[in-house]
N, C-alpha and C positions, 0 to 999 in steps of 0.2 A: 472540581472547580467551585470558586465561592464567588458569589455574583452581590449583588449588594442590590442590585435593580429591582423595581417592581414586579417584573415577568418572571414567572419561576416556570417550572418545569411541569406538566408538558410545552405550554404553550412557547416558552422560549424554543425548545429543538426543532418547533412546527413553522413559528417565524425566521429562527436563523436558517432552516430552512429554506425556505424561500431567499433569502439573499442568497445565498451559496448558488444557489441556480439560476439567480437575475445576474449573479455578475460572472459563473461560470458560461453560460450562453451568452451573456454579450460580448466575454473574448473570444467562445468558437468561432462567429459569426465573421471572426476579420480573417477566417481562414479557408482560403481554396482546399479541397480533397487534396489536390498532390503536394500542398505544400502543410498539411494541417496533421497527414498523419505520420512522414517521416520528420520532420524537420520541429513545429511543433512541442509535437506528442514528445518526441524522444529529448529535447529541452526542459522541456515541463517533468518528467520523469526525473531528469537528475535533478531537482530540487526537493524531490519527496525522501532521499533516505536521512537528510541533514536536518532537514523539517521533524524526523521521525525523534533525532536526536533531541534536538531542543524541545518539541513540546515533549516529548516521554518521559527521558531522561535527566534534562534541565530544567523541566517544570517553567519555563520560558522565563527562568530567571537569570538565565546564565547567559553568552557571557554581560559583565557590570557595562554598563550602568542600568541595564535590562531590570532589576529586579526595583532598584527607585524610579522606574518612569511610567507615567501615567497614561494611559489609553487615552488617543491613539497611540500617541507617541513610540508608547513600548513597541507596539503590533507592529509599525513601520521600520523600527532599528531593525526586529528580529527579521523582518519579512526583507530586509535590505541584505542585511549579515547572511541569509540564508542563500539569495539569493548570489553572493560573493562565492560562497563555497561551494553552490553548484554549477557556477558558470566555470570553477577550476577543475571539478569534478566533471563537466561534459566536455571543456578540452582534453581531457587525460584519457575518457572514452573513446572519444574519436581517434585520439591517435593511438593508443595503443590498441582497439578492438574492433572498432573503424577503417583501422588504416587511411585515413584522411578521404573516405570515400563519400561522392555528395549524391544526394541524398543520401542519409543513414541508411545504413542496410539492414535489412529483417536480423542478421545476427547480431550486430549494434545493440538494436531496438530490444532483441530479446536477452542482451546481458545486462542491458539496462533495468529488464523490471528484473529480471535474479535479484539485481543489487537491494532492490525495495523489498525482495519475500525477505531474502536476506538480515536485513536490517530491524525490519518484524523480530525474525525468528531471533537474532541475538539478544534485541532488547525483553521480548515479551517472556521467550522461552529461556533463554540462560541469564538472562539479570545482569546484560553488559558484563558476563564472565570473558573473559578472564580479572579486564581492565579491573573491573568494580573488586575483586579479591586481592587487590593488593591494597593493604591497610596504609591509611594516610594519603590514599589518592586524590588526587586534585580533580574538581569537575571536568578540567580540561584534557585533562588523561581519558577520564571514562568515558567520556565523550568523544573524544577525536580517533578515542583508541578502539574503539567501540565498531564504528566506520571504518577505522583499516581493517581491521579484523572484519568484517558485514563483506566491503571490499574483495577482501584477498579469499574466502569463502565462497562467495556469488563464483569470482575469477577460477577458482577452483574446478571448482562443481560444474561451470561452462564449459568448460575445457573439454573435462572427463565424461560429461554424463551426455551434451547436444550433439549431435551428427546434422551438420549440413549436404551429405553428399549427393541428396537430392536437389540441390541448388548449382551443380558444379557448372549448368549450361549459365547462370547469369551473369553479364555482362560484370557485377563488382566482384564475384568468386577468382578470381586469379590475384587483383590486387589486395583481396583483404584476407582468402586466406584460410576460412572459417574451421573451427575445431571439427574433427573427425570423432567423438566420442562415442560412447556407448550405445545412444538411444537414436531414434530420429527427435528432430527439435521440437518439434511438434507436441510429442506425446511428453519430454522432459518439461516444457515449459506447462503443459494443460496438469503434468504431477503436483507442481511445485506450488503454482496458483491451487490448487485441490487442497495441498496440505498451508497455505496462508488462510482459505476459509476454513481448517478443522483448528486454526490454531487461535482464530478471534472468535470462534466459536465457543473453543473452550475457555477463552477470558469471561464470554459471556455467561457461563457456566461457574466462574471463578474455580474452574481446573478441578471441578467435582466431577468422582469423586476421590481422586489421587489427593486433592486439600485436605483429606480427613485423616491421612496419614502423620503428616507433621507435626502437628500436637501431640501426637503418642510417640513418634521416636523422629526426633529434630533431623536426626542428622541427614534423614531423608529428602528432608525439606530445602537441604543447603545445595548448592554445587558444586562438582560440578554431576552429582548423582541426580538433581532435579532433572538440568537440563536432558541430561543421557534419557531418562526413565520417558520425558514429556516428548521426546524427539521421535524415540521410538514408538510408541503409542502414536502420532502424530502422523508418522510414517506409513505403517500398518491401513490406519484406518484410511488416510487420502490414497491409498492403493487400492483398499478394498472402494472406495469411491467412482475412481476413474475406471476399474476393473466392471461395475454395473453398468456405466451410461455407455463406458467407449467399446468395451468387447463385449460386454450380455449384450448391449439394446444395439448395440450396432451404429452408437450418435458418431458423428463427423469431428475426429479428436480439436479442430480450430472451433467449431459451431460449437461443441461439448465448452470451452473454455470460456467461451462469451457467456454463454445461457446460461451454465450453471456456477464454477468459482468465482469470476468476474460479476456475474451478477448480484453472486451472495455476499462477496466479500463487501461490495458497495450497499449493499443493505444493512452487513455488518457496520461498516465505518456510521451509516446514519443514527443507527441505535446506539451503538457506543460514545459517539463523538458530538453530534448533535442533538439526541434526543439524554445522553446522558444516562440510559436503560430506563427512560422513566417512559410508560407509568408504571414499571413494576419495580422500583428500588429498593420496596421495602419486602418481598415477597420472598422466602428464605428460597433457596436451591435443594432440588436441582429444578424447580418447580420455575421460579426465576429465568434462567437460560433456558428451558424448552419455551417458555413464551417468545421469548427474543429469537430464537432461533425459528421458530415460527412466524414472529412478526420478517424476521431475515428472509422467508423466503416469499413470503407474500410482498415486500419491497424489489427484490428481485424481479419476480416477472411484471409488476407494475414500471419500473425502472428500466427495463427493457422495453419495453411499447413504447414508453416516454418517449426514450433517447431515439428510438425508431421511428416516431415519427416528426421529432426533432432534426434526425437525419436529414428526411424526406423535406422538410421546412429550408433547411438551411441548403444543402448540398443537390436535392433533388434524387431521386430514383437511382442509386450506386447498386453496378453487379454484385450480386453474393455467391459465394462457392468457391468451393477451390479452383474450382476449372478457369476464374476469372480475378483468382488474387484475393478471395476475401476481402475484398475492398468495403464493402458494408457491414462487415463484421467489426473490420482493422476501426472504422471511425467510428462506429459505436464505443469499440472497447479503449480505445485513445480518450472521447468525449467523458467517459466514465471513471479511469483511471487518470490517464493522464494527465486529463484536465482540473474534470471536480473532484478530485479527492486531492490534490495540490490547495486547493480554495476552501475546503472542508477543516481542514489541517491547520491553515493560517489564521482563518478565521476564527476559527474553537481556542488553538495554543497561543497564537501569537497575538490576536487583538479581544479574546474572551468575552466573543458577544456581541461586542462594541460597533455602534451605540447602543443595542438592547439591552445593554447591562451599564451602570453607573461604572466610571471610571475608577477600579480599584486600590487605593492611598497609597502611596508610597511606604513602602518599611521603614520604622527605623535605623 
């Protein structure tokens, strides 16, 4: 991002920081625990893989007249537009994954962030392959095509990999139906989030040291050989991940997912997104990303206290444990993803800054 303002970096990621978290806790605030973390959370969620598109993808110029309009203005089209495509995007969830069940239900809730590792993983790790490989494509293609595919992938891997069958005594399992797959749901969704933090991890590494390949023989570097090579790496290592906390140490596969991916990943999103890797930009790799990965895990359990006793501020003293629904887990990791990283997102792509940053001209 090119800023034109005064405030350069660090100080800007330390200020837009702070708004990110004045206006993500003043929306918490309008929400009760029962209605905040089904209904909410899993709302706010379908606006993050279309969000994912336009700031990534589109560079939050697409679609027109986005790229001549001046902050706010742009920020609000985009934030409006995005806002269209995931309210069609959260009816299409509920009814087909949902089955028009109210309150959303835990496996609703959990295809819903598949759709967001998802939509990471196409954009960051295959380079919007397939869409983006057809020569001549139109941003509207790589983009929407982007999403079906993110989509019908998430829908996939839902199906095949989450086992609800420890759910069959609840009250919505008859009408909705849930996938019988391979895994319990639990440990599938605590994988996947495992491998979304190995994977902005290794953005913040800029994907050393597999980068050092492609300069000596290209074709390695193309896809869809990148993607296959970075997937499986990516794979490996969020296995050997959850393999140390959840079977060596013996952590609690939903406790293991809050504390450690969900925590990192939202450390991630701060260094990348608002702090822009600074203050270390100019620091060559891999020297670079072990700092940030560092700073990632120090933001981590600082961010976890936070929201914990943000909890406690807002909502008051909620049961933790399985034995009790995870319910203080559920609105921490809801308050984290759900929330602020939706307002993270808009804020950085869609309104760049704004106001701490002058309003950006217009293209010719």
């Amino acid at each position: 991002m090119n800023q034109k303002g005064e405030i350069k970096q660090p100080l800007l990621g330390i200020l837009g920081t702070v708004v990110v978290f004045f206006i993500a806790f003043g929306i918490i605030t309008w929400f009760k625990p029962e209605t905040f973390i089904p209904w909410a959370g899993e709302l706010a969620m379908c606006l993050i893989p279309f969000s994912i598109i336009i700031g990534m993808v589109w560079q939050a110029n697409y679609p027109a007249p986005a790229a001549k309009l001046e902050q706010p203005l742009k920020g609000l089209y985009l934030l409006l537009f995005n806002m269209v495509v995931g309210s069609l995007v959260a009816a299409w969830s509920i009814k087909t994954v949902g089955g028009f069940a109210t309150p959303p239900t835990p496996p609703l809730i959990f295809f819903t962030i598949m759709t967001v590792i998802m939509t990471f993983w196409c954009v960051v790790v295959w380079g919007c392959w397939p869409a983006a490989g057809i020569k001549g494509n139109h941003p509207a293609f790589v983009g929407f095509g982007t999403l079906i595919v993110s989509y019908a992938v998430a829908l996939i891997l839902f199906k095949t990999l989450f086992n609800f069958d420890f759910m069959k005594g609840a009250p919505f399992y008859a009408a909705v139906m849930p996938p019988s797959g391979a895994f319990n749901a639990f440990s599938s969704l605590a994988f996947f989030l495992t491998a979304l933090a190995v994977i902005l991890a290794w953005v913040e590494l800029d994907f050393w040291p597999l980068s050092l390949i492609p300069p000596k023989a290209p074709a390695f570097g193309k896809q869809p050989i990148w993607g296959i090579v970075v997937s499986i790496v990516v794979i490996l290592v969020a296995l050997l991940i959850q393999w140390i906390f959840v079977d060596n140490m013996g952590m609690d596969v939903f406790v293991y997912s809050l504390k450690v991916p969900i925590c990192i990943i939202f450390g991630e999103f701060i260094m990348l997104l608002l702090m822009q890797t600074s203050p270390v930009q100019t620091v060559k790799q891999p020297g670079k990303g072990i700092i940030l990965i560092i700073l990632n895990i120090i933001l981590a359990v600082v961010m976890y206290y936070l929201y914990l006793w943000f909890s406690f501020l807002i909502a008051g003293p909620l049961p933790s444990g399985g034995a009790t629904g995870y319910v203080q887990e559920l609105w921490i990791a809801t308050a984290l993803l759900g929330f602020t990283f939706p307002v993270i997102a808009s804020y950085t792509g869609f309104f760049n800054f704004w106001p701490l940053t002058e309003p950006k001209p217009p293209k010719a």
